[in-house]
C-alpha positions in Angstrom: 0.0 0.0 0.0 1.2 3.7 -0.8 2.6 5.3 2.2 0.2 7.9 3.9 0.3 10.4 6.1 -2.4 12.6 8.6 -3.2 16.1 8.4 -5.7 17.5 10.1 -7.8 20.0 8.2 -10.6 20.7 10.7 -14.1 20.3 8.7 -16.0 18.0 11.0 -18.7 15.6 10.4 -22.5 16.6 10.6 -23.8 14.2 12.8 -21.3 13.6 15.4 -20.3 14.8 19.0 -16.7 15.9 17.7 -14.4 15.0 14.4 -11.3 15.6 13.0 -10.6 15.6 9.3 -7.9 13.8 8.0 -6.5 14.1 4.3 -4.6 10.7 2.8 -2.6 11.4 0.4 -3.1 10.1 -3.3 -3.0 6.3 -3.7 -4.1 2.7 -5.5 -6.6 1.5 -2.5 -4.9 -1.2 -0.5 -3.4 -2.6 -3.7 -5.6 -5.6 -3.9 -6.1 -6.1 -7.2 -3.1 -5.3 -8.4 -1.9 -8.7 -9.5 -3.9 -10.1 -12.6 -5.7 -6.4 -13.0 -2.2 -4.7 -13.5 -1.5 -7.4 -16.0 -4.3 -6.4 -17.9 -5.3 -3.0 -17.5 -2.3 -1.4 -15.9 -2.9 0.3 -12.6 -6.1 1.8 -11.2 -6.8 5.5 -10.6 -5.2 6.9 -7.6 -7.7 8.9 -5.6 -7.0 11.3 -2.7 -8.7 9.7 0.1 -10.4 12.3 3.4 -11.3 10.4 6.4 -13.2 12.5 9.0 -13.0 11.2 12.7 -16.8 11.1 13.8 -17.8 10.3 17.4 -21.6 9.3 17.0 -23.6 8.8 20.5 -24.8 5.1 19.8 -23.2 2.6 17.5 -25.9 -0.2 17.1 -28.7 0.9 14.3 -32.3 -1.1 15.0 -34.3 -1.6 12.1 -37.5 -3.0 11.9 -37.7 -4.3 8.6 -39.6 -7.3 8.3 -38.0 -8.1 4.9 -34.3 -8.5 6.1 -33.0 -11.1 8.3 -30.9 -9.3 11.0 -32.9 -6.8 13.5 -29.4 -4.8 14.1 -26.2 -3.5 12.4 -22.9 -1.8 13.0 -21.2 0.2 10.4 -17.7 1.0 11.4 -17.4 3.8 8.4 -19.4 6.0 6.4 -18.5 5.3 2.5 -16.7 3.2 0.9 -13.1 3.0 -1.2 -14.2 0.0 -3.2 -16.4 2.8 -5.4 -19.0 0.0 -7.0 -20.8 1.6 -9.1 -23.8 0.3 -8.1 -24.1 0.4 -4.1 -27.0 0.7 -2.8 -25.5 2.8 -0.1 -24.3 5.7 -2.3 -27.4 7.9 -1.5 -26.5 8.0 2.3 -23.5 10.4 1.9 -26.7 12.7 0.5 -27.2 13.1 3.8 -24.2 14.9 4.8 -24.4 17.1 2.0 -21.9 15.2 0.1 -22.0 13.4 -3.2 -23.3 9.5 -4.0 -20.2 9.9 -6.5 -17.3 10.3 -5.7 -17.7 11.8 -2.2 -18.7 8.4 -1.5 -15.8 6.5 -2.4 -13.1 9.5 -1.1 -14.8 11.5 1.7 -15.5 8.8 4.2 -16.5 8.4 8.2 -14.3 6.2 10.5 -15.9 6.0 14.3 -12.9 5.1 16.2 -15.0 4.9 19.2 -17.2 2.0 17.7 -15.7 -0.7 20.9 -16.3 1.6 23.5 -19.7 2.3 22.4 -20.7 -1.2 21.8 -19.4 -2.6 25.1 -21.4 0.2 27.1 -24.8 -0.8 25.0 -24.2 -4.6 25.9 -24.0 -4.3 29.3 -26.9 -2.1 29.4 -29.8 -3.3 31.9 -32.3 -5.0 29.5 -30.3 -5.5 26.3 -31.7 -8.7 24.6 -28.8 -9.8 21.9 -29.3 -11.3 18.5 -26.8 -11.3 15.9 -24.7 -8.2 14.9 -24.8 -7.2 11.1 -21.6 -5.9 10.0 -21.3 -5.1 6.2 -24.8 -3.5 5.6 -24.3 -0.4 4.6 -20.5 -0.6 3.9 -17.4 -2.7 3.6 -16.3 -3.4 6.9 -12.9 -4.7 5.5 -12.7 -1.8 2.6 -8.9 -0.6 2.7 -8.8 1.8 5.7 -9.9 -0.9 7.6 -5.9 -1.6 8.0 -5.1 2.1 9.5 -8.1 2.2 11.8 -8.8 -2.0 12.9 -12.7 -1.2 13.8 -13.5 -3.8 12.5 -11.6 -5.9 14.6 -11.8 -4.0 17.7 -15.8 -4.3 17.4 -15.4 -8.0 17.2 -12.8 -8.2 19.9 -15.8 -7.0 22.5 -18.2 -9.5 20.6 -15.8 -12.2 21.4 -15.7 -11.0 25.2 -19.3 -10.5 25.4 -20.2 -14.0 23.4 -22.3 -12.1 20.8 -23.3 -13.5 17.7 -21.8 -11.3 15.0 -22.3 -11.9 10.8 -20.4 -10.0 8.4 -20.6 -9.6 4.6 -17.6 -8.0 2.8 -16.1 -8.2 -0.9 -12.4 -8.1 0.4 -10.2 -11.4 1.4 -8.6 -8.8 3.9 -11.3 -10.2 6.1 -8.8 -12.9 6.8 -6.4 -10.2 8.4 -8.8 -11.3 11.5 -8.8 -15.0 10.8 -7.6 -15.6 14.1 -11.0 -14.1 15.7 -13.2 -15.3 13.4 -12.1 -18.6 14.5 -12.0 -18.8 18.1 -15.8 -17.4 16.9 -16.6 -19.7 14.7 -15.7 -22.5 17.8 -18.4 -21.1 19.9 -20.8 -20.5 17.2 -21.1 -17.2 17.2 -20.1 -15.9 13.3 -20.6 -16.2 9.8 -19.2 -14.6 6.8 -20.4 -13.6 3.6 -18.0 -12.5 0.9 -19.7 -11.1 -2.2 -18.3 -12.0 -6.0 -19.7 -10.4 -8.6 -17.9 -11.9 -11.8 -14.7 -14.2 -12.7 -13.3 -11.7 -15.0 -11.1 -9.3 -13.2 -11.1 -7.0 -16.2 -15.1 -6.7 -15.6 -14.5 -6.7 -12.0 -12.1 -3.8 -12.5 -14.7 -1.6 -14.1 -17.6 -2.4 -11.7 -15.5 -2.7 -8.5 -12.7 -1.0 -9.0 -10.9 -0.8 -5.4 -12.0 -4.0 -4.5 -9.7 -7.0 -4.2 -10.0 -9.5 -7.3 -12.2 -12.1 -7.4 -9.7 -14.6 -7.4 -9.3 -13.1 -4.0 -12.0 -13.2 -2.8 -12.9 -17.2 -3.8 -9.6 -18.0 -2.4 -10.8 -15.8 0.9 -13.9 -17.9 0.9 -11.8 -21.6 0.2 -9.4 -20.2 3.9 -12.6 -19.8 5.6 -13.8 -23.1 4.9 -10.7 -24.8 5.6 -10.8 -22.9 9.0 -14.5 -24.3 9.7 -15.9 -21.0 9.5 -19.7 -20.7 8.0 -19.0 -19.1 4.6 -21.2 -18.0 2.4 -21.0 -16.8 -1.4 -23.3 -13.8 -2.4 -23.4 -13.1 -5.9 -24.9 -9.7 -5.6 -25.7 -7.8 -7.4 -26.5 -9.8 -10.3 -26.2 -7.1 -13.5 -28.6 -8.4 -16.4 -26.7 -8.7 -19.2 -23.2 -7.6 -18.0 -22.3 -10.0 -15.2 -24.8 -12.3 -14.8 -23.2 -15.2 -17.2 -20.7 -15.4 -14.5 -23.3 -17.0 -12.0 -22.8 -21.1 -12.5 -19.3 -19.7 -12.4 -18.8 -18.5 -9.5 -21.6 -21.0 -8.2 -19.3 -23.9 -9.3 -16.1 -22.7 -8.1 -17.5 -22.1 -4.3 -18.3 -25.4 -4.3 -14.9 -26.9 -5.6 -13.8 -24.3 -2.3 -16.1 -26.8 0.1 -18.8 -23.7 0.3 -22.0 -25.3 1.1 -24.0 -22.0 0.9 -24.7 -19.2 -1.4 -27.6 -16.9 -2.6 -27.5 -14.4 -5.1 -29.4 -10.9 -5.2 -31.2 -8.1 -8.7 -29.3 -5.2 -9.0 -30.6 -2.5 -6.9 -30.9 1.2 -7.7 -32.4 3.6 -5.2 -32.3 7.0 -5.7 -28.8 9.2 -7.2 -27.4 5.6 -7.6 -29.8 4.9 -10.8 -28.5 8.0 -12.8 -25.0 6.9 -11.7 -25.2 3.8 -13.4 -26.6 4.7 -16.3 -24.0 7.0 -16.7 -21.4 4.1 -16.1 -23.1 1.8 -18.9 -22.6 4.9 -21.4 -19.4 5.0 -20.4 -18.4 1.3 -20.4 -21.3 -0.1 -22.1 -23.0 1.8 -24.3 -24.0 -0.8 -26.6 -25.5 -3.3 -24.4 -27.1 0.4 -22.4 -31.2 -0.2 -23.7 -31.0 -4.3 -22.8 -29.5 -3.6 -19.8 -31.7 -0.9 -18.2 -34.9 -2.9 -20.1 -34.3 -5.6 -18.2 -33.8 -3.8 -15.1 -37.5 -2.1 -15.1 -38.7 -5.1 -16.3 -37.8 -7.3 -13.2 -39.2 -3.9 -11.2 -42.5 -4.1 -12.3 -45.1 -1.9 -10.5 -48.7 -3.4 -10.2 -49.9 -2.2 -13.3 -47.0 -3.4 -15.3 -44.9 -0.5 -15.5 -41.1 -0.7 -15.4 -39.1 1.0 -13.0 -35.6 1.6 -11.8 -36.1 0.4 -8.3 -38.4 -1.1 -6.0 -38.3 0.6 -2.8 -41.0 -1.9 -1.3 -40.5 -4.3 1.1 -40.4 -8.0 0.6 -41.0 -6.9 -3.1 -37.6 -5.0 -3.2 -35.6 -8.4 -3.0 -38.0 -10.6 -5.1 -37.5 -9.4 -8.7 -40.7 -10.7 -11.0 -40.9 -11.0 -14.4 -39.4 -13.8 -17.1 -35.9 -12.3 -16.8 -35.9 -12.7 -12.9 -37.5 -16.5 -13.2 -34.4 -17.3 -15.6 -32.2 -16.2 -13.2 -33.4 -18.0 -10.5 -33.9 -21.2 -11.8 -30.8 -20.8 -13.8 -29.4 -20.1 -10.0 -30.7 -22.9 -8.4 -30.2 -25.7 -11.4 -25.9 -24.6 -10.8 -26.6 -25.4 -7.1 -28.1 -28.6 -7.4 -24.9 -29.1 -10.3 -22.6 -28.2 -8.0 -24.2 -30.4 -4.9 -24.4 -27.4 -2.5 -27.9 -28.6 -1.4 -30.7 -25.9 -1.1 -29.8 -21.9 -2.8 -30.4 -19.6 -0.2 
């Protein structure tokens, strides 16, 4: 990784007690993918990453969405260095009067304060545990991760406290705390998701481009296995017509791995996110633009048939419809049942 340095500049963050602003110089992410990528594309765009210090008064976020399967997250930063194009979480930076585009990927939040925070709430009087989402709203393990070890220091106190934690993540640096996540993983309290997208690291490049490889990734997810961790592979977002040939792929290399669960989830795009990608695909796709977007609003249709961009709607939201989405899942679950990794989630 390129050397870096702190200097304070003094904005602060909008929603915390205090922050500090700190501006990293100019580098290549945390140098992930720079193995087969370099190879083919040379290196990536260095971008001047700002991290702002934020001390926000609770650390656990309570949702009660009845479509979702976890009750409770932590997100140990605010953005994201990975810049997909297509998170779903791009529109939250909107809220600090920052940009879904780049802001998102080089203006970001780290809570340094997470551990604290999250031991005082568990031994609150009353406090009624259930497992600990980490990965919802941004990479846990995106590159900073290795300055500011929230991550770890969050699972640390979960250790301590014997709380059940799950994290999802599209970066084998999760294996940095391999040595937690076992000891965890011997007392049944963890399971990890890693997300892979596509085989081709070219494609990868252009939809992920700070994110480690996904040879990295698989191989992150084959480590876990071998160190009886509960992996599972998420092939999310699936991208009609631009990455969704890769799912028996991926599907049949997690198994070779010993992965004995994956799921995969439509493309997603809420608010500034869907002008963002339609951007990107004139960009990087400009002939395959119309199919791709087609498709899109036609696995989001509304109830009188009518296409749209997204589905904000719960339960609805993560159950595409339409003939394109009934390919994909049975072409989804006919590569698990190939592969022998029993029921898709």
């Amino acid at each position: 990784m390129a050397a870096s340095r702190d200097i304070v500049r003094g904005r602060g963050a909008q929603n915390g007690d205090a922050s500090t602003r700190f501006n990293l110089p100019a580098r290549e992410a945390d140098g992930d993918w720079r193995d087969e990528r370099e190879a083919i594309d040379g290196p990536a765009p260095k971008l001047r990453t700002e991290v702002t210090i934020e001390t926000p008064r609770s650390i656990l976020s309570f949702n009660q969405s009845p479509d979702i399967a976890f009750d409770r997250s932590i997100n140990a930063y605010r953005g994201c260095e990975h810049g997909c194009i297509y998170c779903f979480a791009r529109p939250t930076h909107a809220f600090l009067d920052l940009s879904p585009g780049l802001d998102f990927e080089t203006k970001l939040f780290a809570k340094p304060n997470a551990a604290d925070m999250l031991r005082q709430t568990l031994a609150k009087r009353g406090y009624k545990p259930r497992p600990i989402a980490m990965g919802t709203n941004t990479d846990p393990y995106q590159p900073i991760e290795e300055r500011y070890r929230i991550t770890r220091q969050v699972l640390e106190v979960c250790l301590d406290a014997r709380h059940p934690v799950t994290i999802t993540t599209k970066s084998d640096r999760v294996l940095s705390d391999l040595d937690l996540i076992e000891e965890m993983a011997r007392k049944r309290l963890i399971a990890v998701a890693i997300s892979v997208t596509s085989l081709d690291p070219h494609l990868s490049r252009l939809i992920e481009p700070r994110a480690p490889s996904p040879a990295k990734r698989l191989a992150a997810l084959g480590r876990l296995v071998e160190a009886s961790v509960p992996a599972h592979c998420s092939i999310a977002p699936v991208i009609p017509a631009i990455t969704d040939d890769a799912m028996e792929g991926i599907v049949a290399r997690a198994a070779e791995l010993g992965v004995r669960s994956a799921g995969w989830i439509a493309l997603r795009l809420p608010h500034e996110v869907a002008p963002l990608f339609r951007e990107w695909l004139d960009i990087h796709f400009p002939d395959r633009k119309d199919k791709v977007m087609s498709t899109v609003r036609s696995i989001r249709a509304d109830a009188t048939g009518g296409g749209k961009d997204n589905d904000p709607n719960f339960f609805s939201r993560m159950k595409p419809t339409g003939v394109w989405a009934d390919l994909f899942r049975a072409r989804f679950q006919l590569a698990c049942k190939r592969a022998g990794m029993g029921k898709p989630v």
